[in-house]
C-alpha positions in Angstrom: 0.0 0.0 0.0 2.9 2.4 0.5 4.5 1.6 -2.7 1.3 2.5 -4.6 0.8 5.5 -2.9 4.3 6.4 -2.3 4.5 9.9 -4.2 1.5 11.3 -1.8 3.3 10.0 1.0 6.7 11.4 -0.2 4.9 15.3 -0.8 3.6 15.0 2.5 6.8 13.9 4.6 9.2 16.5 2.5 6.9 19.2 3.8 7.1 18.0 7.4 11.3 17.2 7.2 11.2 21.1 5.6 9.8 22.7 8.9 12.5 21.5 10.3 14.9 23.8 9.0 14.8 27.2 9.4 13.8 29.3 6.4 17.0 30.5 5.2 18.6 26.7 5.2 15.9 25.5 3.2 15.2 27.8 0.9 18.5 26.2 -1.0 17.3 24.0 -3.6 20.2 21.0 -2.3 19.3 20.8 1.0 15.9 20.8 -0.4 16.5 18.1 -3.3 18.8 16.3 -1.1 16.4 15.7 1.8 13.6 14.8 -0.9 15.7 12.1 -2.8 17.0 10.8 0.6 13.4 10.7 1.8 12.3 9.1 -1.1 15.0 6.1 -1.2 13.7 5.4 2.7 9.9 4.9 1.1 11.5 2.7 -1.4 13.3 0.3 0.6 10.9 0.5 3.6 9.9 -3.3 3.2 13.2 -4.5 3.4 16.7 -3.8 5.3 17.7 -3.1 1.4 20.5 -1.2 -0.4 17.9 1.8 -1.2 16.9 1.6 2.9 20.5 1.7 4.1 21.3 4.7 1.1 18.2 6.7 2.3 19.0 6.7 5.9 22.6 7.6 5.2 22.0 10.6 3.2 19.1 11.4 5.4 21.4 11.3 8.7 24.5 13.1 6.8 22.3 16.2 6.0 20.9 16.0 9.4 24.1 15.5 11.5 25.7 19.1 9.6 23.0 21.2 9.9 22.0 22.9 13.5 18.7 20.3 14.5 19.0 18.2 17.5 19.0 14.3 17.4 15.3 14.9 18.9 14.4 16.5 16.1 16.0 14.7 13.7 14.7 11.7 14.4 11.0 13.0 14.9 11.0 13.1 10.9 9.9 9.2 11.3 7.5 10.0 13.9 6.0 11.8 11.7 5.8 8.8 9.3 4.2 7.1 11.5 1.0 9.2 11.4 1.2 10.3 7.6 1.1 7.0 6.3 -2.2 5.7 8.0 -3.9 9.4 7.4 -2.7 9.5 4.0 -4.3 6.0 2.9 -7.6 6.6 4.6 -7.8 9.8 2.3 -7.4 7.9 -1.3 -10.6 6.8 -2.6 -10.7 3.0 -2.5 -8.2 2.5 -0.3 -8.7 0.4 2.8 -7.2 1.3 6.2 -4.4 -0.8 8.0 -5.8 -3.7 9.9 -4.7 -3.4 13.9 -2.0 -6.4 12.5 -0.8 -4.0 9.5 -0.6 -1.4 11.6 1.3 -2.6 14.3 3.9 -4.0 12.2 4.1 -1.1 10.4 4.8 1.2 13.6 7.5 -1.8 14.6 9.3 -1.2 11.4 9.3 2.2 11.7 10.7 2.3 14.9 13.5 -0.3 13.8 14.3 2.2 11.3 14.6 4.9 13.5 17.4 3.1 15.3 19.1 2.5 12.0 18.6 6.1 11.6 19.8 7.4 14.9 22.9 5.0 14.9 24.0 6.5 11.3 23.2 10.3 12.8 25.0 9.5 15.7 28.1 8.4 13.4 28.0 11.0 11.1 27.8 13.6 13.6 31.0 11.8 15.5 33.1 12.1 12.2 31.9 15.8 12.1 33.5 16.5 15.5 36.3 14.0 14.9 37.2 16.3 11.8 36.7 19.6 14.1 39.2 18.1 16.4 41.6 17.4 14.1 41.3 20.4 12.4 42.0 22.6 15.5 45.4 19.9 17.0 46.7 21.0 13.2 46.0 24.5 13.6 47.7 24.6 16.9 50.8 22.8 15.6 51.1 25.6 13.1 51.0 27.8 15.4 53.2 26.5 17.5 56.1 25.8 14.3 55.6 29.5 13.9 56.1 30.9 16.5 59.1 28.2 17.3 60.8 29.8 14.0 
C-alpha cells in the first residue's frame, strides 16, 4: 500500500522534514532536493533492510548530522511517518485502512528504522566532530612551528 501511494506520502513527509529547517537553510534547492531524494530512497526500501533503505538513511542522517537540528528533532521526521502514512491511505478513494496487525507491524518497522537512523546520525555527527578536532590539534601545531621559528 505504501509503494502505490508512495509519491502522496513522499509530498507530505518532505513538507514535514522542511519545517524543520529554518527558512534560510531551506530555501537552498540542495538541502531541499537532497532531503527529498534521501526521503524518497527510505519509502522505497521500507519493506526491506535493502541497499535503497541503508542509502536513504545515510544521506538522510548526513544532512541531518551538519545542519544545527537536534538528534530529537531529527529523528522526529519518522515519527512523523508514522502518522502520515495511515492518514494518508484513509484519504485515497478505494483505499482500505491498515488492519490493527498491518498497523502494528508497520509502527514496529518504523521504529527499527529509527534506530538504523539514529545510529547512522550519531556516526555522522562523530566524524563531524572528529574532523573539528583534528582540524584545531593542526591548527595549533602551526601555530606553534611558527612561532618556534
Amino acid at each position: 500500500m505504501i509503494q502505490e501511494n508512495s509519491e502522496e506520502i513522499l509530498q507530505r513527509w518532505t513538507v514535514a522534514g522542511g519545517a524543520l529547517f529554518s527558512e534560510k537553510t531551506l530555501i537552498s534547492p540542495l538541502i531541499s532536493d537532497a532531503l527529498s531524494g534521501a526521503m524518497a530512497m527510505i519509502l522505497e526500501g521500507i519493506d526491506e533492510n535493502g541497499e535503497a533503505l541503508g542509502d536513504g538513511l545515510e544521506s538522510l542522517s548526513r544532512i541531518f548530522a551538519v545542519q544545527p537540528v537536534p538528534p530529537s528533532g531529527a529523528m522526529s521526521l519518522f515519527f512523523e511517518l508514522k502518522n502520515i502514512v495511515p492518514e494518508t491511505l484513509l484519504k485515497i478513494p478505494g483505499q482500505r485502512a491498515f488492519s490493527d496487525a498491518e498497523r502494528t507491524g508497520f509502527q514496529a518497522r518504523i521504529d527499527e528504522i529509527i534506530l538504523h537512523a539514529f545510529d547512522r546520525y550519531m556516526a555522522n555527527r562523530e566524524k563531524i566532530y572528529r574532523l573539528k578536532v583534528e582540524e584545531s590539534g593542526r591548527r595549533m601545531h602551526m601555530a606553534l612551528r611558527r612561532a618556534g621559528a
